[in-house]
Structure formats: C-alpha cells, structure tokens
C-alpha positions in Angstrom: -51.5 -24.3 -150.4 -50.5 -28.0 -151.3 -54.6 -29.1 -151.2 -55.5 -33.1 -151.1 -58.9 -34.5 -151.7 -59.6 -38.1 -150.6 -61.7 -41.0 -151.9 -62.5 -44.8 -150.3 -64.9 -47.3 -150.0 -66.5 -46.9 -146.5 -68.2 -49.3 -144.0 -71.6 -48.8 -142.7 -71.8 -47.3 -139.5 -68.2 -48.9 -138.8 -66.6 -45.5 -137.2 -63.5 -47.1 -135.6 -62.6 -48.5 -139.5 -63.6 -45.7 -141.1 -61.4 -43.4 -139.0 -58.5 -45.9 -139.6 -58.7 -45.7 -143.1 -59.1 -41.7 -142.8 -55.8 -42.1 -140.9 -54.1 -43.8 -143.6 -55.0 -41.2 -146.1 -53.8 -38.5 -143.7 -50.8 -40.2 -143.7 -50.2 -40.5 -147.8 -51.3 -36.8 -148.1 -49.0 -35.5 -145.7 -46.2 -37.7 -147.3 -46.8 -36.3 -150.5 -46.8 -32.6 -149.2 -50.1 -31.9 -148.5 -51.0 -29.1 -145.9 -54.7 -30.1 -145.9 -56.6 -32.9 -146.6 -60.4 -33.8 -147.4 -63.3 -36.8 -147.1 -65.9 -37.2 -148.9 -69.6 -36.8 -147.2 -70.7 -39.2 -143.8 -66.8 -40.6 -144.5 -67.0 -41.2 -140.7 -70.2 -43.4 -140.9 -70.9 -43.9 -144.4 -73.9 -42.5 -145.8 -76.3 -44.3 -148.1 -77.2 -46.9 -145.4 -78.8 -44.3 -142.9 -81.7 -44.2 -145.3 -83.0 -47.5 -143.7 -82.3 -46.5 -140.1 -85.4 -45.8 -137.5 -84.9 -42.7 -135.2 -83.7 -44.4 -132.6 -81.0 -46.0 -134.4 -80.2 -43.1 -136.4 -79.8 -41.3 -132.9 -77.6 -44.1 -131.7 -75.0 -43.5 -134.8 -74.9 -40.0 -133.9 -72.3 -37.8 -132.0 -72.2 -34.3 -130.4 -69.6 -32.2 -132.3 -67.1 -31.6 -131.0 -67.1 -32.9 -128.0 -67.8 -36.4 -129.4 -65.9 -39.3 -129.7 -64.7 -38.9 -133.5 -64.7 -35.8 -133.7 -62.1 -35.9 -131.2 -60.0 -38.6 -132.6 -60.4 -36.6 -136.0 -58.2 -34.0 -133.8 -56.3 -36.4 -133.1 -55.2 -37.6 -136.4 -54.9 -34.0 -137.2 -52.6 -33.1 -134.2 -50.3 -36.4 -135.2 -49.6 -34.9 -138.9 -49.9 -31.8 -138.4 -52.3 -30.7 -141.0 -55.7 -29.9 -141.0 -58.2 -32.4 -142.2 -62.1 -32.0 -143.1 -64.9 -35.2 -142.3 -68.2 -35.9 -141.7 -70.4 -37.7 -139.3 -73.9 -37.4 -138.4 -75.0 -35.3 -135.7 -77.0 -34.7 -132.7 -77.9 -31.6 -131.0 -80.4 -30.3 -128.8 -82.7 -33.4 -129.9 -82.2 -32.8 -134.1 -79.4 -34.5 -136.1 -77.7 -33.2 -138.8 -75.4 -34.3 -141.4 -72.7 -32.9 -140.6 -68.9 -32.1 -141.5 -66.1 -30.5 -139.7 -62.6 -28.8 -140.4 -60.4 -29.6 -137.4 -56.6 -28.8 -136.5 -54.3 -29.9 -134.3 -55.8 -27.1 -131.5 -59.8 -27.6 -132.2 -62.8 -27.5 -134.5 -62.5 -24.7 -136.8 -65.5 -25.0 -138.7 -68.8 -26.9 -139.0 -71.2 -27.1 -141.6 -74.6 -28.7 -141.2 -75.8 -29.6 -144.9 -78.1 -27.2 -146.2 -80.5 -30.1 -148.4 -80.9 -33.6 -146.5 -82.9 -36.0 -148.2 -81.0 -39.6 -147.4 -83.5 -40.3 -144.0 -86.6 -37.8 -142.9 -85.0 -37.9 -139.6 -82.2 -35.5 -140.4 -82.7 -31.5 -139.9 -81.6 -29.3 -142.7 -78.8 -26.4 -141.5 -79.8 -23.2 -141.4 -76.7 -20.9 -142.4 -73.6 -21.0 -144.6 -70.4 -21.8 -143.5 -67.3 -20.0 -144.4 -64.0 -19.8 -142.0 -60.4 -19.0 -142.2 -58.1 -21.7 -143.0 -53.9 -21.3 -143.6 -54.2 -17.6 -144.8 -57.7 -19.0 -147.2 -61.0 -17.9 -146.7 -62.9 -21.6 -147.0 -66.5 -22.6 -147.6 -68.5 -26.1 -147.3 -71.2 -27.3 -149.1 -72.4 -30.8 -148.5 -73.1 -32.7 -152.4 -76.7 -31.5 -153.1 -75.9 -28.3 -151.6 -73.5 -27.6 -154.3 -76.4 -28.2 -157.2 -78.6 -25.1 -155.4 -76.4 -22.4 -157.4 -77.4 -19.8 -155.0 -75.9 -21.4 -152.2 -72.9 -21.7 -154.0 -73.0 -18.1 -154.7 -73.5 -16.9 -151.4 -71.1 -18.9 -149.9 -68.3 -16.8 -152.7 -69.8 -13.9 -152.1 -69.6 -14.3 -148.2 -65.5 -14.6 -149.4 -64.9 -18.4 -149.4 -62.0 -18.7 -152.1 -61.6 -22.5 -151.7 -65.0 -24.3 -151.2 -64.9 -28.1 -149.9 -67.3 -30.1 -151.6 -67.9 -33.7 -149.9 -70.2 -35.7 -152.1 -71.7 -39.3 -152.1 -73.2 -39.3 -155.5 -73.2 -40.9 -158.9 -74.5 -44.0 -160.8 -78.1 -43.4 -159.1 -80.9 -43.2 -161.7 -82.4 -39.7 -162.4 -84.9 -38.4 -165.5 -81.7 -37.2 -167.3 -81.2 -39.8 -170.1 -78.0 -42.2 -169.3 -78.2 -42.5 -165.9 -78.8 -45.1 -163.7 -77.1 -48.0 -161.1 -73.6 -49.4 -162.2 -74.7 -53.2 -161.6 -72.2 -54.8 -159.3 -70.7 -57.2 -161.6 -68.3 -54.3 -163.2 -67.2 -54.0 -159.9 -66.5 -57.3 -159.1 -64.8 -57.6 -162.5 -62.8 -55.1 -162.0 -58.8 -56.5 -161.5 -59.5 -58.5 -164.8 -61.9 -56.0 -166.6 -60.8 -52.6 -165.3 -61.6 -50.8 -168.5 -65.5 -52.0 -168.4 -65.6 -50.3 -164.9 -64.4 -47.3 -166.0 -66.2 -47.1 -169.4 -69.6 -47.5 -166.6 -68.0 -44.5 -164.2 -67.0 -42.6 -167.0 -69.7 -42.0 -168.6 -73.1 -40.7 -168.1 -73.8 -42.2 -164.8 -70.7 -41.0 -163.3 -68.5 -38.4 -164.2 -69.5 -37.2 -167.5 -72.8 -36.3 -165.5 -70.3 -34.3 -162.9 -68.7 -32.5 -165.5 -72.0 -30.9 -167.2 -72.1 -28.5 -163.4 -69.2 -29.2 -161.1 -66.2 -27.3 -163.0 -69.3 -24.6 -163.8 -69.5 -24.0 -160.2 -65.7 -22.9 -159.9 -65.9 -21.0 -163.2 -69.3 -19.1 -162.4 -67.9 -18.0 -158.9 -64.3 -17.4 -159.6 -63.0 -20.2 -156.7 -61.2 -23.4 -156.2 -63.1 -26.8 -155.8 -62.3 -29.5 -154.0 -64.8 -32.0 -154.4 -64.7 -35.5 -152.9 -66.8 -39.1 -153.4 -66.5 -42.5 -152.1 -65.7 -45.0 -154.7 -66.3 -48.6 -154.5 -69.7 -49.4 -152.4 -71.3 -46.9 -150.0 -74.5 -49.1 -149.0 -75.4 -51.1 -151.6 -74.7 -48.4 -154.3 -71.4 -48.6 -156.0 -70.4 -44.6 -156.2 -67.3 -43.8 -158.9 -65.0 -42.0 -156.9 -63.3 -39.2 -159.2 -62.3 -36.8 -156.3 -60.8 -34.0 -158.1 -60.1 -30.4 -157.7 -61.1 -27.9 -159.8 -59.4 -24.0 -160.4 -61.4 -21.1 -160.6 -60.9 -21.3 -164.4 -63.1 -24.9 -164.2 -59.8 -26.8 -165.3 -59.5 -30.0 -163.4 -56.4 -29.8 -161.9 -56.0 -33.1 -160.5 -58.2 -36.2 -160.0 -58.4 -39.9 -158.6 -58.1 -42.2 -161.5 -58.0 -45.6 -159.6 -60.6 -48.0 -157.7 -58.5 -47.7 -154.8 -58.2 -45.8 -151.9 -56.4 -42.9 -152.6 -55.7 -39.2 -152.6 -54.7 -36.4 -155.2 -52.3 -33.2 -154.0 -52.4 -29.7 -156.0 -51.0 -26.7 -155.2 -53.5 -24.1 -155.1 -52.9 -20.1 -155.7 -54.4 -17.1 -154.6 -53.2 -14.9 -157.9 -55.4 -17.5 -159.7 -58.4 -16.6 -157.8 -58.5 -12.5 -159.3 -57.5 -14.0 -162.8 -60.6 -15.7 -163.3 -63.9 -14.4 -164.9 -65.9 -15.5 -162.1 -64.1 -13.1 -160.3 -64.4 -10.4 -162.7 -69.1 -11.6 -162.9 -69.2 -11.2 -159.5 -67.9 -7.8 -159.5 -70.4 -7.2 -162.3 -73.6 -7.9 -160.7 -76.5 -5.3 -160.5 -78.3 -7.2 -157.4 -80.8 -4.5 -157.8 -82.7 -6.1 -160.9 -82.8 -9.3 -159.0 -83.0 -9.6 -155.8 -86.8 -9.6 -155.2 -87.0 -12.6 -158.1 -84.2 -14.3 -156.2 -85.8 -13.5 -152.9 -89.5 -14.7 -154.0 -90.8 -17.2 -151.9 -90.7 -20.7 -152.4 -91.5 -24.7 -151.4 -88.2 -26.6 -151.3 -88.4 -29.9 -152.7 -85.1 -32.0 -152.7 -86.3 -35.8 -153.6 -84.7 -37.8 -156.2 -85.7 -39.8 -158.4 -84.0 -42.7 -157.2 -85.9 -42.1 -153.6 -89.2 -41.0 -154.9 -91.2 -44.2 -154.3 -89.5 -45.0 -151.0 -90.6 -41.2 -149.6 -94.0 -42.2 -150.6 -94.2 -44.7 -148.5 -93.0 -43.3 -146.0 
C-alpha cells in the first residue's frame, strides 16, 4: 500500500475551508500515487478552539456521522479520487458528542472511532470500544493523539489485528512537567520565510518532535505495526502545533516525514512482509497474559488533564 499522511494549518470551526483544503491534499496524494490518505485530529473543525465553546455551541459545530453534512462530502472527495481518506469532526449522537474520526470510501463509512481520552472541552463523551476494520487487504486501527500515549490501548488495538494504526494528533509545543517543553511564541512563526531555521530549531527540539520521538516510533516497535501519525502545523487555535506527520514501520524507523511549514503530504509504500519481520511481532507472540492480566485488569480512576489545562479545569 502507497500510504500518505497529511498536515495543514486549519480554521476554527470553518468546515467548508477546511474540507477544501482536505480536497487539495487528496488531490496531491493521489497525484503522487497514494491509495490512502490521512488528517490529522478535528481536521474538519479544528480542534484547540472547542475548549472555549459552551454546550450549546459546541452542539451547534457538531454533525451526525455519517449521515451529516461533511461526512458526506468527505465521501465525496473520496468517490472523486478514488481513494480512501481518514478525517475528523466532532460528533453528536443520541444527545453526547464525541470526537470523532472516520475512514470513508467512495461507497460509505468504513470505520469510526470515537477517541478513547477527551480532555479539550468537558462537554465531549469518551468512546467506549476500539476500533479496528479492514482497509485494501490491511487490517487498520485508530487511535485519536492521547489515545496513543495509553500503551494498553495501543496494545489492544494490535492485538485485536490492526497492522496499520492511524494516529491523528493535535499536539506539541504545549507546556508539560517534562523539562524543555512549553509554547513556541508566535514570533518564530511569523519569522519564518526570513528565519526558517529558528522555527525549526523551536519544532525540533524538545517541545516538538524530539518530545514525539522519546514514544511514538516505541509504539510501532513494541507492537510490531505501521504508524501513521498526523498533526496540524502552523496555528490550530491560538497554539502554533509543529506539524512533523510521519510514518513510522514496525521496526520504529521513520519512513517518511513532512519537513516544511506548508501544507503538505508524505507517500510511503507500506509492506506486509515487514509486519512478521519485526520484534514486536515476535513480543506479542511471547506474552504469558497469565502473570498479568489481573495487575492490568486492577481497577482504576482515569485522569487525562494536562498540565497546560490544569488551572482552566479548575475553574471550571
């Protein structure tokens, strides 16, 4: 599978843009060979922003799936190139919303995944099961960004067979107990046709993808699977995000990556062989679930807040 992962710089709640730009991507990827293509998290209605919203507007950004509006002009795109692509929007359904993210074709949804860990606005539900579906002879899984820091959830949804798991993020370059990290101040981005290299000294490091690469490529490697991870770059509310969509092999070597400040995509071709090579293949057939599945099982209080939120929860 030719696999492409996506990055741009969204506008709030501004579907009908969004979508164009979406469009566009499809587009490149499909001009470059792609058979699939994927956005990064809320890439339908940005993300960050919701944190502010009240119920009722939160409500009004929200869409049945599939049924809705861009859900169905996602299959539309997708029926026009004739390739698969994977997006998300908020959600409402039976009085809850969700963030949400889909994988449609040209005939339908084919999958929807509800994100496991909200924390952006106390409005939103969490989902309640994994989500793992057949996609051009793969067995796919989605986790939504802080699903994919929960190892367990990343290890059930390879052990439920997901060989390929889409990973849409909005994350980076918020500040966190973890020494280094922290906002990228907005003058490196406006700076950034005559002072690129400051930029991507800021995104680089600590705050932005050196923080990804301490876990993300351990998730492929620890679970024997291809990664195709996703983020926004540019602003996404008023937090600059540092793009770096990049796919990752079961072996947790980056096999592509978005480089640039601009919207943009990155193709690899992903194989199966690959997938039974790998030591994470070779762990999981290693496991003796019988020493730990009551410590894994144990009860316990979720608590998904970060630090960069803490003070606003309280008030809340």
């Amino acid at each position: 599978m030719n696999l492409a992962v996506a990055q741009f710089q969204p506008k709030d709640g501004d579907k009908a843009y969004n979508l164009s730009v979406i469009r566009k991507l499809t587009e490149k990827a499909k001009s470059k060979g792609a058979d699939v293509i994927s956005f990064h998290e809320l890439s339908i209605t940005a993300y960050t922003f919701t944190k502010d919203l009240n119920l009722e507007q939160l409500t009004d950004l929200a869409e049945n799936v599939p049924n809705g509006k861009s859900t169905q002009e996602l299959i539309e795109i997708s029926k026009e190139f004739d390739m698969p692509v994977l997006a998300g929007l908020v959600e409402k359904s039976d009085g809850k919303i969700y963030n949400t993210y889909v994988c449609v074709t040209k005939d339908g949804m084919v999958a929807k995944h509800r994100k496991l860990h909200p924390f952006i606005s106390r409005f939103m539900s969490a989902g309640n099961e994994y989500c793992v579906f057949d996609l051009l002879g793969w067995k796919c899984g989605i986790l939504i960004c802080y699903d994919n820091n929960v190892i367990e959830n990343v290890r059930a949804t390879s052990l439920l067979g997901a060989a390929l798991i889409f990973a849409p993020h909005v994350t980076g370059c918020t500040p966190s107990d973890m020494p280094g990290r922290d906002y990228v101040d907005g003058k490196f981005w406006q700076n950034r046709a005559s002072d690129p290299v400051s930029l991507r000294l800021e995104f680089d490091g600590p705050k932005g993808r050196r923080w990804l690469m301490r876990w993300l490529p351990a998730r492929a490697y620890d679970n024997g699977v291809y990664y195709a991870f996703t983020n926004p770059i540019g602003y996404d509310g008023e937090q600059l995000k540092n793009g770096n969509s990049m796919i990752i092999d079961p072996y947790g070597e980056v096999l592509s990556e978005i480089r640039s400040f601009e919207d943009d995509i990155t193709v690899s071709k992903i194989t199966r062989e690959k997938v039974q090579l790998s030591g994470g293949w070779r762990y999981k057939n290693a496991r003796r679930p019988e020493l730990y599945k009551d410590i894994i099982g144990r009860d316990h209080v979720s608590d998904t807040t970060p630090v960069w939120m803490k003070d606003s929860a309280s008030g809340q």
